[in-house]
N, C-alpha and C positions, 0 to 999 in steps of 0.2 A: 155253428159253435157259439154258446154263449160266452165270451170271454168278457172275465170280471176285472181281470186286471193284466197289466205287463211290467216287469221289470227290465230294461233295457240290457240290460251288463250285469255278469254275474262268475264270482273265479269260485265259486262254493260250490252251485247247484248240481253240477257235472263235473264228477271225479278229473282233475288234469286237464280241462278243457274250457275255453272262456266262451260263454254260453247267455240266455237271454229265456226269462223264463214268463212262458204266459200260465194265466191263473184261469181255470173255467167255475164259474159258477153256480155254487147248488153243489149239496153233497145227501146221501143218506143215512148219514150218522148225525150225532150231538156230541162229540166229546169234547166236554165242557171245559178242559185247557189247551183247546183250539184258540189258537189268536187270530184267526182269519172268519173273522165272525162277518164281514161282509159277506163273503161268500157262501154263508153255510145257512144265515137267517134271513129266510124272505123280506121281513119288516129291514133289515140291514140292506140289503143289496143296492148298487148305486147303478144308473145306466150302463149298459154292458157297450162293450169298445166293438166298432164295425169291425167284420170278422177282413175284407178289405184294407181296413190301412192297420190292420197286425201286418198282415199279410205284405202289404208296399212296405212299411219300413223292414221285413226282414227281408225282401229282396235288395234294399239300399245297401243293407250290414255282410251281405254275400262276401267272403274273403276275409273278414271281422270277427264277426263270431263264426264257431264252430259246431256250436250245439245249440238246440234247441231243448227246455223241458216242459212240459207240459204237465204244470202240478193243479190245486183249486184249493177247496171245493176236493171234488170228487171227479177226474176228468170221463171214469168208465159211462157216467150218467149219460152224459151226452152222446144223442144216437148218430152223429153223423161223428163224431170223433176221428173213424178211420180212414174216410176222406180227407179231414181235417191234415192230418196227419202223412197221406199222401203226398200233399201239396207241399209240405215241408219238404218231405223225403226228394219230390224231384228240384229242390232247389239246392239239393248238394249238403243238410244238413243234417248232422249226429241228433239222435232223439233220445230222449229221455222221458220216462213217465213214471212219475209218482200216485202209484193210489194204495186204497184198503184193503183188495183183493176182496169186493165181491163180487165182481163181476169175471171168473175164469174163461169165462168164452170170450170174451172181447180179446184179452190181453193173450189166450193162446192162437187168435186168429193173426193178430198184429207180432209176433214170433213168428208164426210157420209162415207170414208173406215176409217175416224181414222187414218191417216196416219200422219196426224200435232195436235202439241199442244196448239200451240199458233199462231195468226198471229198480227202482224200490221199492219196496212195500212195505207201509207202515203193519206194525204187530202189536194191536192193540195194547195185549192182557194174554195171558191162557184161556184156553178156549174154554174154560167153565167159567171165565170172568168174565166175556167178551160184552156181552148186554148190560152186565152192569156198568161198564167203563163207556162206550160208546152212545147208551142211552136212548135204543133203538133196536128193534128187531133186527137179527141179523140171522142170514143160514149159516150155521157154523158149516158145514159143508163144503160150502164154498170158499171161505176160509182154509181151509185143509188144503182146500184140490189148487188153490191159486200157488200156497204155499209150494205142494210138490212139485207144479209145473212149473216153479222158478228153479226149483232143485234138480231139476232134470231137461230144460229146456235146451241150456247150452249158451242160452244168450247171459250178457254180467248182469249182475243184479245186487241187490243188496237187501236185508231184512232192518228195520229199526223200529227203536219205540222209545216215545219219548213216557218221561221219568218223571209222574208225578208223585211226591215220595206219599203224601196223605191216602193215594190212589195205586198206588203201583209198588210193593211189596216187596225187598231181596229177593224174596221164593217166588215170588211170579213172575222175575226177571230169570231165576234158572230154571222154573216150569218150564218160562218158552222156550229156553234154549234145548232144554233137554229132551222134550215133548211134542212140539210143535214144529222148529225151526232144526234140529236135530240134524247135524252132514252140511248146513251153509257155508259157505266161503265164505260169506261178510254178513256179520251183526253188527249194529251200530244204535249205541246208547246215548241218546238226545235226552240231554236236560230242560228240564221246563222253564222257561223264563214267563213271566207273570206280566201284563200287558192289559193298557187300557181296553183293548177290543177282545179281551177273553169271552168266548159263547156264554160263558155263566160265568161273572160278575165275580161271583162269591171264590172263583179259584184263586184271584188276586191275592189274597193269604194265604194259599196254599208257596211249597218248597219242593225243593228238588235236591238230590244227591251230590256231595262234594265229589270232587277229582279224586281223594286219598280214597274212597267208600266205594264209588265204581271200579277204581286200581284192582281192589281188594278181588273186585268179583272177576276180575276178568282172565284171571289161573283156572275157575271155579268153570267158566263159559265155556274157554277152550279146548276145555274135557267133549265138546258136542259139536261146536262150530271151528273155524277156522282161524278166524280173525276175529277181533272185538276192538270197535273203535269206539271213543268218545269223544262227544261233539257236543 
């Protein structure tokens, strides 16, 4: 595992659960109001942490934290992930993994062994915006199939997209809901916050959606989904 970063302590990352999140580095997107530009731009990336003392301080923290998440980057990249992840699992630890959903074979193999808890899945754009927003070749395809196999897997989950308002549309916020993400128990509207280490610079003037403007839409959501939180 290449691991780019760790955050020791975390009561956000895992719904209810105080948790400790590693970041893997490298992803196959660009979306350019990423603020984890370490992770995602080769010329960024900083020495990666021995996969061994992740490993020894979360055996110290046993009884501590509860959960582990595994976000980046992009964690499906990495081929040994599910080993990775193993080792967690027999250390008595709740899992979490955050990705894009393109990789559906990874994340329906790590369900059918029980190996995660929970996942979320970020949701770009609608799926006729998806390349423009991520800035990279993607198979929509896969996109779809991650999507339904969260809708039907049985394990919790959650869908989200963060809100960049220059980039990201009222109508392509209920595309997804209506279109894409259509029967989820959990959508979750993340606002963009604007950060020196944005992938592309130039987002820094970009904005995001007030509290009263998201309100508004989420009568409009639950016509599709179940729950709509903002964060």
């Amino acid at each position: 595992m290449v691991i780019g970063g760790l955050q020791r302590f975390s009561l956000i990352d895992y719904p209810g659960r105080i948790a400790c999140v590693i970041f893997t580095q490298g992803c196959n997107f660009r979306c350019p109001y990423c603020y984890n530009r370490s992770l995602v731009l080769p010329q960024f990336y900083e020495e990666p942490l021995p996969e061994e003392e992740v490993l020894s301080f979360l055996r110290s923290r046993r009884g501590l934290i509860e959960a582990v998440v595994i976000s980046g980057g992009e964690p499906t990249v990495q081929e040994d992930l599910p080993q990775f992840l193993r080792k967690l699992r027999e250390m008595g630890f709740l899992l979490k993994l955050d990705t894009n959903g393109t990789h559906p074979e990874t994340v329906k193999e790590l369900i059918r062994t029980g190996t995660i808890d929970y996942v979320a899945m970020d949701v770009k754009a609608p799926l006729s915006r998806y390349r423009e927003v991520v800035r990279e070749e993607v198979d929509l395809q896969n996109i779809a199939l991650s999507v339904a196999l969260l809708l039907s897997s049985g394990v919790d989950y959650e869908f989200r997209t963060t809100l960049v308002r220059e980039l990201i549309s009222e109508e392509d916020i209920l595309q997804i809901g209506e279109r894409l993400i259509r029967g989820a128990k959990r959508y979750a509207l993340q606002r963009f916050v604007a950060t020196d280490t944005l992938v592309d610079p130039s987002f820094k003037e970009c904005t995001t959606y007030s509290e009263e403007e998201l309100r508004r839409l989420i009568p409009r959501l639950e016509k599709f989904v179940e729950e709509v939180l903002i964060r």
